[in-house]
C-alpha positions in Angstrom: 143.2 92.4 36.1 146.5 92.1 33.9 146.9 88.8 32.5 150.4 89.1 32.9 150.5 89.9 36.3 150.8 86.8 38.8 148.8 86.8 41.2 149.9 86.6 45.2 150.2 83.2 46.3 147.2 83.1 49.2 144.9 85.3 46.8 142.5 82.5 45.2 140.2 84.7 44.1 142.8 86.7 41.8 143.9 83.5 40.5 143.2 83.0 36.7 143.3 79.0 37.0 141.2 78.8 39.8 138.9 81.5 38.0 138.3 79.8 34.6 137.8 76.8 36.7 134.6 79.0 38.5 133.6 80.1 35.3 134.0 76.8 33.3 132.0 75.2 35.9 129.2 77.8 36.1 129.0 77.5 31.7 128.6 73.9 32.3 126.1 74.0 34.7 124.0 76.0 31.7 124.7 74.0 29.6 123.4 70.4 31.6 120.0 72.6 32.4 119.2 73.6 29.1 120.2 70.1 27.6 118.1 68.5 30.1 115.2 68.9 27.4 116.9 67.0 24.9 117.9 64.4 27.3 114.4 64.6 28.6 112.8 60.7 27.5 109.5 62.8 26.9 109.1 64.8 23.7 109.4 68.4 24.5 107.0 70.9 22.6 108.2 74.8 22.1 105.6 77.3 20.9 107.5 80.4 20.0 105.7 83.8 20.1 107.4 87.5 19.4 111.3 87.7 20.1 113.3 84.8 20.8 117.3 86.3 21.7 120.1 84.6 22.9 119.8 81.7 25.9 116.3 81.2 24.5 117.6 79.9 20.9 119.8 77.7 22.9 116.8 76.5 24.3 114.4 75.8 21.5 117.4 74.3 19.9 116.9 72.0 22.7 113.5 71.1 22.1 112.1 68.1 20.1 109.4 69.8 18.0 109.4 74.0 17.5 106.5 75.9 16.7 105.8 79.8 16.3 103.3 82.6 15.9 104.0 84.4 12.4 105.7 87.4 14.7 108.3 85.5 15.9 111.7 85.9 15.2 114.5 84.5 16.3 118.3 85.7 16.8 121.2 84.4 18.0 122.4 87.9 19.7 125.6 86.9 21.6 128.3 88.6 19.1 126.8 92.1 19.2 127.4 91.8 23.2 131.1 90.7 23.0 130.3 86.8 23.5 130.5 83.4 21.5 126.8 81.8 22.1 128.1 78.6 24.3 124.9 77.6 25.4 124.6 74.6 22.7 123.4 76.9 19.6 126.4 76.6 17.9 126.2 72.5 18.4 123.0 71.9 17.6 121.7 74.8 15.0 123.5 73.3 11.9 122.4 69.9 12.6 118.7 71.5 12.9 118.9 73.0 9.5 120.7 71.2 7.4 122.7 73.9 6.5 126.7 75.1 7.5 126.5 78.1 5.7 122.7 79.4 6.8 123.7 78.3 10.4 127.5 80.6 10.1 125.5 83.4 8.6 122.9 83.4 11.5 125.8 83.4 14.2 128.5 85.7 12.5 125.8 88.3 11.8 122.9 88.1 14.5 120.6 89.6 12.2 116.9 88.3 12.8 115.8 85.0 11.3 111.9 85.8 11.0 109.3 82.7 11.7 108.9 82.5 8.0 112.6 81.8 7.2 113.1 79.9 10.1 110.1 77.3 8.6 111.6 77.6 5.0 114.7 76.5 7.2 113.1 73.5 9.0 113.9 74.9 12.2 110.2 75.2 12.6 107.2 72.9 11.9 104.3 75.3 11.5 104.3 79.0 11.6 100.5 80.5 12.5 98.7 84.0 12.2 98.6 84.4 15.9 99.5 83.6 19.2 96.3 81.7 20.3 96.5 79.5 17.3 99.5 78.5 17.9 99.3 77.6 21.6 96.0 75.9 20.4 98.3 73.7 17.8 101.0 73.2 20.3 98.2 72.1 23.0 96.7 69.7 20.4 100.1 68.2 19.3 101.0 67.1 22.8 97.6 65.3 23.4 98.1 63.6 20.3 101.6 62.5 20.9 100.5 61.7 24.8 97.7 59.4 23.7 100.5 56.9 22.1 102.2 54.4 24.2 104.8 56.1 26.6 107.5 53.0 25.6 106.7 53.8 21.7 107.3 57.3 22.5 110.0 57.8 24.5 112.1 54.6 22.8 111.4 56.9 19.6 113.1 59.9 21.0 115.5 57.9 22.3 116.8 56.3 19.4 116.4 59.2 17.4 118.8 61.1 19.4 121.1 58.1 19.3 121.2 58.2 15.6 121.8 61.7 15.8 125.1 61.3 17.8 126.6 58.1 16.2 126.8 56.4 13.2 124.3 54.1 10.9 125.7 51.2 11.6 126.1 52.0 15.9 122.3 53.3 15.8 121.1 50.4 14.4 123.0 48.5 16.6 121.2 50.2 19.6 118.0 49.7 18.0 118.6 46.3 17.9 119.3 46.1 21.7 116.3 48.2 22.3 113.7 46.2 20.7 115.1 43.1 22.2 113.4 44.4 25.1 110.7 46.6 24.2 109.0 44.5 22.0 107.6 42.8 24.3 105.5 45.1 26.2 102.4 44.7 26.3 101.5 47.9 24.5 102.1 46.4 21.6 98.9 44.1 21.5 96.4 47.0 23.1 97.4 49.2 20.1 96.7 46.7 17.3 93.7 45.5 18.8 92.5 48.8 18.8 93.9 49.7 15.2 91.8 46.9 14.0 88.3 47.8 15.6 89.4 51.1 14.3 89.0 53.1 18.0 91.5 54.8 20.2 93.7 52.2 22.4 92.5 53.0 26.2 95.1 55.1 28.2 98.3 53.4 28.8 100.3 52.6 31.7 102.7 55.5 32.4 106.7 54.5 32.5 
């Protein structure tokens, strides 16, 4: 359809308003699913194994902790196909990495960004020989992080993301509010108790 041609006035569906409207709602809906992760008050694991293209950067991007076998590669393949990435790579890669440039490269070019690099990078945590080793490490991290207390843990993520999004002195803030409250569960005594006869604390309430 020709941009410059108007379209007639009972035909919605040539409409370009009412279109990018569609569309623009349809992105957005993407978008609040795959950001659902990060908002997600549990932490969220990814263990990465051979290619990872496209929406499923945007989603490991996502995640709290990334993993990967040492054959996995990542790319972010949207400008060979025409398309910006819109999916919340381009928000959140930088921020992952630490690094403008690295992160412009990655986009402009959508050449692969190998596990290796991508750990130099600290867009990973551990890169390992194979796929069953890293499931293994990815299965062993989440019992560990599960065993702590579900208000330690999620308040952590929390605030982290928080900190992310605002300034020093606005986190800190929020932290302040937070603890208010959350310092006095009772999780707080169980833990200590069982720091100090050196065992595991007994399995906590869930949230």
């Amino acid at each position: 359809m020709e941009m410059t041609t108007p379209a007639p006035a009972g035909d919605l569906t040539r409409d370009p308003a009412r279109k990018s409207v569609q569309i623009a709602r349809f992105v957005g809906g993407m978008q609040d699913s795959l950001a659902s992760l990060d908002r997600c008050p549990k932490p969220v694991i990814c263990a990465v194994h051979s290619a990872c293209i496209g929406g499923g950067v945007d989603l490991v991007c996502a995640a709290d902790i990334r993993l990967a076998s040492s054959d996995a590669w990542f790319s972010i393949k949207e400008v060979d196909i025409g398309l910006c990435a819109d999916l919340g790579t381009l928000q959140r890669l930088p921020k992952l990495i630490g690094s403008e440039s690295l992160a412009r490269e990655l986009v402009f070019t959508a050449r692969k960004f190998p596990a290796t690099e991508a750990l130099q990078a600290g867009f990973l945590s551990a890169v390992h020989d194979d796929k069953q080793a890293l499931m293994g490490h990815a299965v062993e991290l989440g019992s560990q992080i599960a065993a702590h207390s579900p208000v330690a843990m999620q308040g952590s993520k929390i605030n982290l993301n928080y900190a992310r999004d605002h300034t020093v002195a606005q986190a800190l803030q929020h932290q302040a509010l937070w603890s208010s409250v959350m310092l006095q569960t009772g999780d707080i005594p169980a833990a200590i108790a069982s720091a100090r006869k050196r065992k595991s604390p007994p399995p906590f309430p869930p949230l």
